[in-house]
C-alpha positions in Angstrom: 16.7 -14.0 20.2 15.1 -11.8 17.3 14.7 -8.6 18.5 12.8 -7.1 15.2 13.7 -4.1 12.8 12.3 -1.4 14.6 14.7 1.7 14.6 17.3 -0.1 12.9 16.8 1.3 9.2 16.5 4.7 8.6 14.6 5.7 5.1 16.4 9.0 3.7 15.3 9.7 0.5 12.0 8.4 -1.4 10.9 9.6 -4.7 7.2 9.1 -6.2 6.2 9.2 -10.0 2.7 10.7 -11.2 0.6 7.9 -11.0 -2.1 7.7 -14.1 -2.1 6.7 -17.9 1.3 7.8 -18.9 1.2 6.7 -22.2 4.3 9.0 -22.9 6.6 6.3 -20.8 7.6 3.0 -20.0 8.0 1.0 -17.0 12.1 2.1 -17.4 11.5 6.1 -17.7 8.8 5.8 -14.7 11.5 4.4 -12.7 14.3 6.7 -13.7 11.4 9.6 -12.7 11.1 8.2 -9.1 14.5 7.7 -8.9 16.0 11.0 -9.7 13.4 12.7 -6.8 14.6 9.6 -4.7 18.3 10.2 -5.3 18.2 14.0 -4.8 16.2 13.3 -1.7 18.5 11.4 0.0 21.7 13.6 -0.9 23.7 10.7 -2.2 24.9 9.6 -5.2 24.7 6.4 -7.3 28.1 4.6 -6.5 26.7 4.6 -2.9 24.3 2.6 -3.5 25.1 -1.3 -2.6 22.3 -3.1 -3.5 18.4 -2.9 -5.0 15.3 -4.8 -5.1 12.3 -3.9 -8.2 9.0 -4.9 -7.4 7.2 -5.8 -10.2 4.1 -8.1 -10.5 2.5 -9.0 -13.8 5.8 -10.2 -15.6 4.2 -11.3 -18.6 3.1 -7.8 -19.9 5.7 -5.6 -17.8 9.6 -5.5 -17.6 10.1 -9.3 -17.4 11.6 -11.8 -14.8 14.8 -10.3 -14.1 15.9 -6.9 -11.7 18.1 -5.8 -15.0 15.5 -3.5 -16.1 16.5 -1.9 -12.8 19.8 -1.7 -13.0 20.6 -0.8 -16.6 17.6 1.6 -16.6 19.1 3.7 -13.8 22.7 2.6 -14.7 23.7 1.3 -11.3 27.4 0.5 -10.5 27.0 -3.5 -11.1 25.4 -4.2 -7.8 23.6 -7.0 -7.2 19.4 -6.6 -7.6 16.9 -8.6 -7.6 13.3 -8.8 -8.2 10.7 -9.7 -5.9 6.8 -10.1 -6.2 4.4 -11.0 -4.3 0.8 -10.1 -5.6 -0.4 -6.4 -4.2 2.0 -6.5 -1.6 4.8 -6.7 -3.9 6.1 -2.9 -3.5 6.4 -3.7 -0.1 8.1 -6.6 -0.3 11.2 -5.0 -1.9 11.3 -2.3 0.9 11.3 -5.4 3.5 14.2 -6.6 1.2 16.1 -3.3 1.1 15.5 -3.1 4.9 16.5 -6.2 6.1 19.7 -6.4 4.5 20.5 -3.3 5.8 19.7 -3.9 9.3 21.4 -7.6 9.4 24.7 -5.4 8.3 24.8 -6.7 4.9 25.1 -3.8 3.2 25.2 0.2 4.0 22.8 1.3 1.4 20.3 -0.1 -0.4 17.4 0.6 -3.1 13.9 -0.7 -3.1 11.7 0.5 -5.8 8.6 -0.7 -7.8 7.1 0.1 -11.0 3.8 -1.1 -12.9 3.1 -0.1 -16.4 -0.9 -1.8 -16.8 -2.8 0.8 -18.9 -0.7 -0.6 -22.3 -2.1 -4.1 -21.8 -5.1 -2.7 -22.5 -7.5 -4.2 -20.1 -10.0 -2.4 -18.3 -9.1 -4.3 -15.1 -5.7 -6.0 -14.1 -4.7 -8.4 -16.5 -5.5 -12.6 -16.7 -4.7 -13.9 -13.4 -3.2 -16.8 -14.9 0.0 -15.5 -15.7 1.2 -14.8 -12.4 -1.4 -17.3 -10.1 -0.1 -20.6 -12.1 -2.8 -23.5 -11.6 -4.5 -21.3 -8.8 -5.9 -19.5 -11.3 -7.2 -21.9 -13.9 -8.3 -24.8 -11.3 -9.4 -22.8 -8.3 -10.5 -19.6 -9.7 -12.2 -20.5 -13.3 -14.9 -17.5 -13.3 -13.5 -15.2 -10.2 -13.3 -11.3 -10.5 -11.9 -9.1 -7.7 -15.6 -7.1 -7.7 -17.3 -10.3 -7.0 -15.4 -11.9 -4.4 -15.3 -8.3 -2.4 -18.7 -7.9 -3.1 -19.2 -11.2 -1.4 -16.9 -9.6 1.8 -19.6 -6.9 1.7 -22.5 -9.1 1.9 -21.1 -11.7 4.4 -20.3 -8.6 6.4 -23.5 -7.0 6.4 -25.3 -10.3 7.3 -22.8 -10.9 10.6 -23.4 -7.3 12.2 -27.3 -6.9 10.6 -26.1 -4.2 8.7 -28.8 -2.6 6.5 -28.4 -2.3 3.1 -28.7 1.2 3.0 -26.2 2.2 5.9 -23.6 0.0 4.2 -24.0 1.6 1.2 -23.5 5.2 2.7 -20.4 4.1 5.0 -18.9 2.7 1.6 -19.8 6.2 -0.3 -18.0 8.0 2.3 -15.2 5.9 2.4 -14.8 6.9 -1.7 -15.9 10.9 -1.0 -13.1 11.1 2.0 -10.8 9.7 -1.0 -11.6 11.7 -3.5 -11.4 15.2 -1.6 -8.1 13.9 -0.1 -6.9 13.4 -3.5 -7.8 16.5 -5.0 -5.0 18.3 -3.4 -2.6 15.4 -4.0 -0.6 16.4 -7.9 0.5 13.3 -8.2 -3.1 11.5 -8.0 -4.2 9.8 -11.0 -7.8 10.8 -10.1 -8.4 14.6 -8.9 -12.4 15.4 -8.9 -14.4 15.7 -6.0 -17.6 13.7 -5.9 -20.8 13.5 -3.7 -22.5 10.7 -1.4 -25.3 11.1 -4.0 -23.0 10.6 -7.4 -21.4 7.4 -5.5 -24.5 6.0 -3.8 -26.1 6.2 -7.4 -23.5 5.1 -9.7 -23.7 1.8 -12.4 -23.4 -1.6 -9.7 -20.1 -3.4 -10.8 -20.8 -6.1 -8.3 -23.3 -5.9 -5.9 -23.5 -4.0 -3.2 -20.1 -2.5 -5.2 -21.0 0.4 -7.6 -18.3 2.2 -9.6 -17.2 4.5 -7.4 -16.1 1.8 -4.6 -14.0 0.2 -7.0 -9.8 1.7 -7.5 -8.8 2.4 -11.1 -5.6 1.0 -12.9 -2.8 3.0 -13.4 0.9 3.3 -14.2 3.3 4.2 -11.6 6.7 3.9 -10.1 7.7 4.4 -6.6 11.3 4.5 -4.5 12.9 4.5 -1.5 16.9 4.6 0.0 17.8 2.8 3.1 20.4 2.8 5.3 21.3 2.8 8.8 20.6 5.0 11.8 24.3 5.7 12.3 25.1 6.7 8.7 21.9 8.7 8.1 23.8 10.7 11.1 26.9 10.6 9.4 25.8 12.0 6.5 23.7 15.1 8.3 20.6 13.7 8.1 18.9 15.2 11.4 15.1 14.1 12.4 14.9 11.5 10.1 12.2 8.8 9.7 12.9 5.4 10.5 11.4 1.9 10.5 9.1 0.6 13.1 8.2 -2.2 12.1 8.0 -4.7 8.9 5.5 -7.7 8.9 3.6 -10.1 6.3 1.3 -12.7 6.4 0.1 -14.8 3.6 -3.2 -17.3 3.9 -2.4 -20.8 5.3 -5.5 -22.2 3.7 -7.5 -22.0 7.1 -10.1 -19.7 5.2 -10.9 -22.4 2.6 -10.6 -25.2 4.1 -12.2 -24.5 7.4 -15.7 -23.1 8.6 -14.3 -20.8 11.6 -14.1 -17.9 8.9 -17.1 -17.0 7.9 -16.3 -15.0 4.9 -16.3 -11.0 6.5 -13.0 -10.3 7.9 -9.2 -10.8 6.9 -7.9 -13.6 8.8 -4.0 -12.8 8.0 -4.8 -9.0 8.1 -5.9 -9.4 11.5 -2.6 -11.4 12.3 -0.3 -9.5 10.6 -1.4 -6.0 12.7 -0.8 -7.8 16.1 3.1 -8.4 14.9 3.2 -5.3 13.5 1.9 -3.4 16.6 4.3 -5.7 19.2 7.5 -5.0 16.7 7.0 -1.1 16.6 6.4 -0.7 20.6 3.0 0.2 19.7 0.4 -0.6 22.5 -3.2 1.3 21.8 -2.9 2.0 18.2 -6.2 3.9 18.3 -4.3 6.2 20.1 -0.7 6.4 19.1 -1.3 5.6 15.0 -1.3 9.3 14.0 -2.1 8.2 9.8 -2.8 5.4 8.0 -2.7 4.5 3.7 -4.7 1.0 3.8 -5.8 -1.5 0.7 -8.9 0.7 -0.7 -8.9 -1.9 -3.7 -12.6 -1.6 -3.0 -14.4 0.5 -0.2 -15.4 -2.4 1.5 -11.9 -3.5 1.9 -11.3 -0.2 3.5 -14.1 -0.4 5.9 -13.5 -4.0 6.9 -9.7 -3.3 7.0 -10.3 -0.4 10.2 -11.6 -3.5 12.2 -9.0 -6.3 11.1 -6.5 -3.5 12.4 -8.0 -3.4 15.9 -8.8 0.3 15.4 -12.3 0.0 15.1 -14.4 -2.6 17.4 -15.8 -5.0 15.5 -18.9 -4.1 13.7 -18.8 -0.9 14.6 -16.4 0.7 11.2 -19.4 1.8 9.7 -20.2 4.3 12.1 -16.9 5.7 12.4 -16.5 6.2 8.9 -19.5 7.4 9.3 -18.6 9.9 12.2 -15.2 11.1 10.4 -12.6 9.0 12.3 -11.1 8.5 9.4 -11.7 12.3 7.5 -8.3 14.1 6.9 -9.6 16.1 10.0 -10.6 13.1 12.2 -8.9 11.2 15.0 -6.4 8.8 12.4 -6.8 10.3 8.9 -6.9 7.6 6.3 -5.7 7.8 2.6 -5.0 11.1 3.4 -3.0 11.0 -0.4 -5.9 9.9 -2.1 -5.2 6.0 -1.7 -5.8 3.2 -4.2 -9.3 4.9 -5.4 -7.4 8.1 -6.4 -4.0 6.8 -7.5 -5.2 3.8 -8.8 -3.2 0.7 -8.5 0.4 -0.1 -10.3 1.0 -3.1 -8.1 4.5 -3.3 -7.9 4.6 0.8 -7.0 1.9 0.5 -4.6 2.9 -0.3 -1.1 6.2 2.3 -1.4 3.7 5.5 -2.6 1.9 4.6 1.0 5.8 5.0 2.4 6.2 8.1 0.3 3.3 9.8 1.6 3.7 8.8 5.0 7.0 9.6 4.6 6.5 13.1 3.9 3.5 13.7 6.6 7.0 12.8 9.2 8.9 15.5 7.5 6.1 17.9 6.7 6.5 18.3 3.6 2.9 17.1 2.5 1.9 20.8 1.6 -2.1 21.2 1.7 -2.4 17.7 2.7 -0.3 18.4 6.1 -0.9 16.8 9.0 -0.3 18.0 12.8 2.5 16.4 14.6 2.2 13.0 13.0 4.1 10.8 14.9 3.6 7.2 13.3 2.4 6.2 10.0 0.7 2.9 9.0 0.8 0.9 6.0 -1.0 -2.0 4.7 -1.3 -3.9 1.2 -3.6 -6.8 0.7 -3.1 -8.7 -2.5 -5.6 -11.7 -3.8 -8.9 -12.1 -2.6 -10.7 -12.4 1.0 -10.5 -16.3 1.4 -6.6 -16.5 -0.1 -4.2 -13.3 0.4 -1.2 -12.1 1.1 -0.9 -8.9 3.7 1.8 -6.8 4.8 2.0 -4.3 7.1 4.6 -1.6 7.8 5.1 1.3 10.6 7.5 4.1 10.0 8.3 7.3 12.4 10.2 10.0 13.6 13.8 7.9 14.6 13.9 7.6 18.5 17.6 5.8 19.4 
């Protein structure tokens, strides 16, 4: 009978690059950066290292098909690698691959790391979705942006709860303002300028009700982490160290489409996924025992909509406790206390490991001005494709308790 992953992976060393338009490197020196903080992290070196996964997305204009960028880039000992994506979730998806092979016994030690390098393709947005969504993209979504469909979240939203235009509008600015302070004191943020409810609430519409401000820049980044088990962290000195709670993804069935149950103002796997995710970590109230969250900010609306799909918030009712400060770096369950998505922008691949890394070093307080109290467990969640077709994963790490 599964029993799931929780407590049976320990994470002991994570490295993060400076996320932003490094024009001075490729995808293969971001990595190596990561890596080196990742490596000296963890207190091991190289030939211990069994086997990786690279998460990469956009193929077509980044390091290619295969994991050898990985492994030649950071000269690993001939181990086997491979490469994994899986739209925004796709950092995340090579931590679940490091962490499951090390918790079915496969191997002791293992890499997961991801790396985007979008500012040389030189769109203003993420690249044509054709190249990684196949006929999805060219006979399903001819004319679809990511503003307009999330736009279309905010409206549908609004109309269920009789949300006034205004209040929306405000809970959205915060959700950007909290951001933006929060990644003021983050180095490694691509964006570090504080702005107002008034500069947000009156900035150029992208999409309506989406203005510029509620919308997450691109950037280039890489991300890393080192896994192995409990019983070896131990052997090799590692005392309070953080382990994994729980792993879980969920990818549309077509329900959303197809179906009229969903009516266009929620995230149907979103709201799955955090059930699982909840059950596999031991977690019962999680609007009591989640101590910090980094969530898909993509837009602000995603945010706001997100606190509900992860049974935090009641339904309806996210506005006002965005509104209220739940969610301020001083509130009841801080979130994107590193600046999320809107400050680091969004180097798919690197993504969902630079949540882990910050969470990461909340557990360990080493999070300097950012630090949080006593964190106990840290939540994670990417969303990648749109609100009526995505894929969503959702991780838990914490303090190891075996």
């Amino acid at each position: 009978m599964a029993t799931g992953i929780k407590d049976k992976v320990a994470i002991i060393g994570m490295g993060c690059t400076r996320f932003g338009e490094r024009w001075d490197m490729g995808a293969e020196e971001l990595m190596v950066e990561a890596f080196q903080e990742c490596l000296a992290d963890a207190g091991i070196e190289k030939k211990d290292i069994e086997a990786a996964w690279l998460g990469t997305c956009m193929d077509e204009v980044g390091v290619g098909k295969s994991a050898l960028p990985l492994t030649t880039s950071l000269r690993l000992p001939m181990i086997p690698a491979t490469r994994v994506e899986n739209y925004c979730a796709t950092g995340t998806e090579a931590f679940r691959g490091a962490c499951y092979a090390v918790a079915s016994g496969a191997y002791d030690i293992c890499l997961a790391l991801g790396v985007e390098k979008l500012k040389d393709t030189g769109y203003g947005g993420l690249p044509n979705p054709g190249s990684g969504a196949g006929s999805l993209a060219w006979q399903w979504w001819p004319n679809l942006t990511a503003p307009g469909s999330f736009a279309q979240l905010a409206s549908a939203y609004a109309a269920k709860y009789k949300i006034s235009a205004q209040d929306l509008k405000r809970a959205m600015a915060h959700v950007s303002v909290k951001s933006h302070a929060n990644g003021v004191l983050n180095p490694k943020a691509h964006l570090r300028k504080p702005v107002t409810i008034e500069q947000v609430m009156a900035s150029p519409i992208i999409a309506h009700p989406l203005g510029l401000f509620d919308c997450c820049g691109v950037s280039d980044g890489s991300a890393c982490a080192i896994v192995t088990t409990p019983e070896i962290a131990k052997k090799l000195g590692k005392k309070d160290f953080v382990s994994v709670k729980s792993i879980q993804l969920a990818l549309s069935s077509g329900e959303e489409m197809a179906y009229n149950e969903w009516d266009g103002d929620h995230f149907m796997t979103t709201t799955k996924c955090s059930v699982k995710a909840y059950k596999e970590a031991g977690i019962t109230d999680p609007k009591k025992e989640i101590s910090m969250m980094e969530v898909h900010d993509c837009f602000s609306i995603t945010e706001l909509v997100t606190m509900e799909d992860l049974h935090i918030s009641e339904r309806g009712k996210a506005v006002h406790d965005i509104l209220d400060g739940f969610y301020d770096r001083d509130g009841k369950i801080p979130c994107q206390v590193d600046g999320g998505l809107k400050c680091f922008g969004h180097p798919i691949g690197a993504s969902g490991i630079r949540m882990l890394y910050e969470m990461y070093l909340q557990l360990h307080g080493r999070a300097d001005k950012r630090q949080l109290d006593n964190p106990r467990f840290g939540l994670t969640h990417n969303l990648g494709g749109f609100p009526f077709m995505n894929v969503c994963s959702i991780s838990i790490i914490g303090k190891y308790e075996g």
